[in-house]
N, C-alpha and C positions, 0 to 999 in steps of 0.2 A: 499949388503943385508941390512945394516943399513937405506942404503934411501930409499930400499922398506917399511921399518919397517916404518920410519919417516913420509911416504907417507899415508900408511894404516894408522896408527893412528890418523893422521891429517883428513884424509878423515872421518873416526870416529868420528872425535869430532865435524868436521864442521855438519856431517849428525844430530849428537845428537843436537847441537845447536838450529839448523832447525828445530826439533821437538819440542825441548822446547818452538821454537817462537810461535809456532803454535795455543797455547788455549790462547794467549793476540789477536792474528791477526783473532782467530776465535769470539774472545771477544766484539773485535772494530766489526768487522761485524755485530754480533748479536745484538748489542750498536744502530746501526743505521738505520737497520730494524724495532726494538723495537719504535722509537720514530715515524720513516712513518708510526707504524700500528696504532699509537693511532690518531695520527692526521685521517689517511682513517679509522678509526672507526667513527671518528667525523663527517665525513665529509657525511659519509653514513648515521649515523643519522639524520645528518638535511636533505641530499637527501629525506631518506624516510618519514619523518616528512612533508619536504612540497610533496613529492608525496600525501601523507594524508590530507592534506589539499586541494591541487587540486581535489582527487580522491571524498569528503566529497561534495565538492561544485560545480562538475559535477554531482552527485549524486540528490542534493536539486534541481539543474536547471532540471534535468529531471524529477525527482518528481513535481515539480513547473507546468512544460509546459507539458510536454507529458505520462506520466504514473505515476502513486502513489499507492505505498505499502500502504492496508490499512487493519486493524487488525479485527476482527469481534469482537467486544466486548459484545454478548447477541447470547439469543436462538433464534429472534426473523425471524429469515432467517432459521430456520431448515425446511425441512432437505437438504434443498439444502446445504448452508453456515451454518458453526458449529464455537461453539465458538473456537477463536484459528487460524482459517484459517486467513492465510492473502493472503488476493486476490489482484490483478491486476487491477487498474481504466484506464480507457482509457479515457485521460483528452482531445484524441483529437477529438474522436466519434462524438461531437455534436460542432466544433469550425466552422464548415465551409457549415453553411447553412442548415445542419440536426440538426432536434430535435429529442427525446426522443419518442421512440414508445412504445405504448401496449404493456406489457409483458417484456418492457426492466430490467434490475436489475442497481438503479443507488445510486451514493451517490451525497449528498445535503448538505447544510448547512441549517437546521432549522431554523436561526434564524427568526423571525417575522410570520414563520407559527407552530414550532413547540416548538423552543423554543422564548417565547418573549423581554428577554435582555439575553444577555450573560453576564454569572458573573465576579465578582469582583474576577482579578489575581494578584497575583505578578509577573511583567513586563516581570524578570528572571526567573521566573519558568516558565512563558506560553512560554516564548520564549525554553525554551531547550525542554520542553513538546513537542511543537510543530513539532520542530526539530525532537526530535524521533520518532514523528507520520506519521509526513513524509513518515521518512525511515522505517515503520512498526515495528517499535522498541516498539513502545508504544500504548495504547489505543487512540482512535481516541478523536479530541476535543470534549466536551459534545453537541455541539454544531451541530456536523457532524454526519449522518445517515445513510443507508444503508434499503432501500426499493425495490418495485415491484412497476412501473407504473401499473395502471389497468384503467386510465379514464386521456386524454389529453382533451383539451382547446374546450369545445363545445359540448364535451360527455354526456349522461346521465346515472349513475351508479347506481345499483341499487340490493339491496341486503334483501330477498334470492326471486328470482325469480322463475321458473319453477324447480320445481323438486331440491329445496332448494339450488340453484344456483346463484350466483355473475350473474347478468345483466349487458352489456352494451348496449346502443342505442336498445334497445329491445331482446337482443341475447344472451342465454345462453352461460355461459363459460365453459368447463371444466377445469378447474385449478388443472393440476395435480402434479403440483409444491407445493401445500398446503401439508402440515403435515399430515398425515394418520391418525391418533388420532383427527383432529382437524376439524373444520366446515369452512365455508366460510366465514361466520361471526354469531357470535350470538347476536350482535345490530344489527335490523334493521336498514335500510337508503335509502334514495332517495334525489339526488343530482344532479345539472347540473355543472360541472366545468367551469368555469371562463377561456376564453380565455387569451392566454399565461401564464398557469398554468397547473401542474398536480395533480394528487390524486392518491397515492399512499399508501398502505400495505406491509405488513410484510407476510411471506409464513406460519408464525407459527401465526396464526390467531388468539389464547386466550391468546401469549405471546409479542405480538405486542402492542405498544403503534404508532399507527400511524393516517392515516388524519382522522380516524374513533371518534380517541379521542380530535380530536380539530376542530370539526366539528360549535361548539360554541364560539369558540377564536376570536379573531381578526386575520383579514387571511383565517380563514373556515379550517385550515388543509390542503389548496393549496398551492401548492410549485409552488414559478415561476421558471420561465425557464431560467433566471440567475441567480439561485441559486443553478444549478444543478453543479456538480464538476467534475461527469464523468460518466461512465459506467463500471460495471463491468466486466470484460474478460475471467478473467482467476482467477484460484485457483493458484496462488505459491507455497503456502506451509501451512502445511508438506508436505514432496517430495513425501508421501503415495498419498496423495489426489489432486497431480498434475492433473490439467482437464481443457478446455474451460468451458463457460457457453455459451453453444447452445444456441441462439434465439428460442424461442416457437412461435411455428406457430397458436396458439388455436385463436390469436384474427385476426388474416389475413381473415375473413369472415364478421368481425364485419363492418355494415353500418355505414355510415362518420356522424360526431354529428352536431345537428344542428334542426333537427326534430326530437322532441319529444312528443312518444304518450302518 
């Protein structure tokens, strides 16, 4: 009976022992997970940091070569394009032997037709500007525009013609793209475009500053044909006003320029 007693109690103390080890042994384990988790903290940071950096400058090459977020910064595109939309450029519409038709909606770089130097930056500032205008983050450079071709290279445009109508090559337009409140133009004008150039407006016609106001510049308000950046496609965003921009068919009757009566 004594060495069952001796037995149990031994069994006892070894079990208690055992137990007691247990919150140093659970201690050390916890000890050595703690120190892998900060390292794979670390390490997922800089993963994700350069994913960010990869993802940023896959980004700029696409914006760069084949599409660009570009922000509408004015009324002068209502009511098709509102301020705020940022729309979709298809940088590669006109890269491969097509130009710019009647009726297309394109963005340009002014420089030399509309605006004639481009001002004085801080190197860093135009450089992150830039950047974010890219990514539709920011207003576009001053420099960059958002128009309606209405008159390519050989055209004669002419404005207001029958029934107080936008003319080309002798052909009423109906332009039902224009603002409802607003005319086709309220300057007269009559103009032949300049081979490998366009003439281009705004849909908001009394809030447009376009080739209409530098008809007397150096340039005439003709934009050349590698000056164009792309064409419009699509509406991105706000996710409300998700939409293409149809081609309009109104100029597909208009006769080829070149004679003018």
């Amino acid at each position: 009976m004594d060495t069952d007693v001796q037995h149990t109690e031994r069994d006892r103390s070894s079990a208690q022992g055992t137990d007691e080890s247990l919150p140093e042994q659970r201690s050390r384990s916890v000890r050595i997970p703690a120190r892998a988790s900060g390292f794979l903290r670390r390490l997922t940071l800089r993963r994700a940091a350069g994913l960010g950096v990869v993802a940023g400058v896959l980004l700029l090459l696409l914006s760069h070569f084949v599409v660009q977020p570009f922000l509408i910064p004015s009324t002068s595109m209502e009511p098709g394009l509102q301020v705020g939309d940022r729309v979709v450029v298809n940088k590669l519409a006109y890269r491969f032997g097509s130009e710019p038709r009647r009726g297309d909606v394109v963005v340009f770089d002014g420089t030399g037709s509309f605006v004639q130097e481009a001002g004085d930056r801080n190197a860093l500032a135009g450089l992150v500007q830039g950047t974010a205008a890219a990514l539709g983050l920011a207003e576009p450079a001053e420099t960059d525009f958002v128009k309606r071709v209405v008159g390519v290279g050989g055209d004669r445009v002419k404005c207001c013609g029958k029934g107080g109508r936008l003319e080309v090559n002798g052909m009423a337009i109906d332009e039902y793209y224009v603002h409802p409140d607003d005319a086709p133009s309220r300057v007269p004008f009559d103009i032949v475009v300049p081979e490998g150039t366009l003439f281009v407006l705004g849909d908001h016609r009394g809030k447009s500053r376009d080739s209409r106001d530098h008809l007397g510049d150096p340039g005439g308000g003709m934009v050349p044909l590698d000056k164009v950046i792309g064409r419009v496609d699509w509406i991105g965003w706000p996710a409300g006003r998700w939409s293409s921009l149809e081609p309009t068919m109104n100029f597909d009757s208009v006769p080829p320029g070149g004679a003018h009566g």
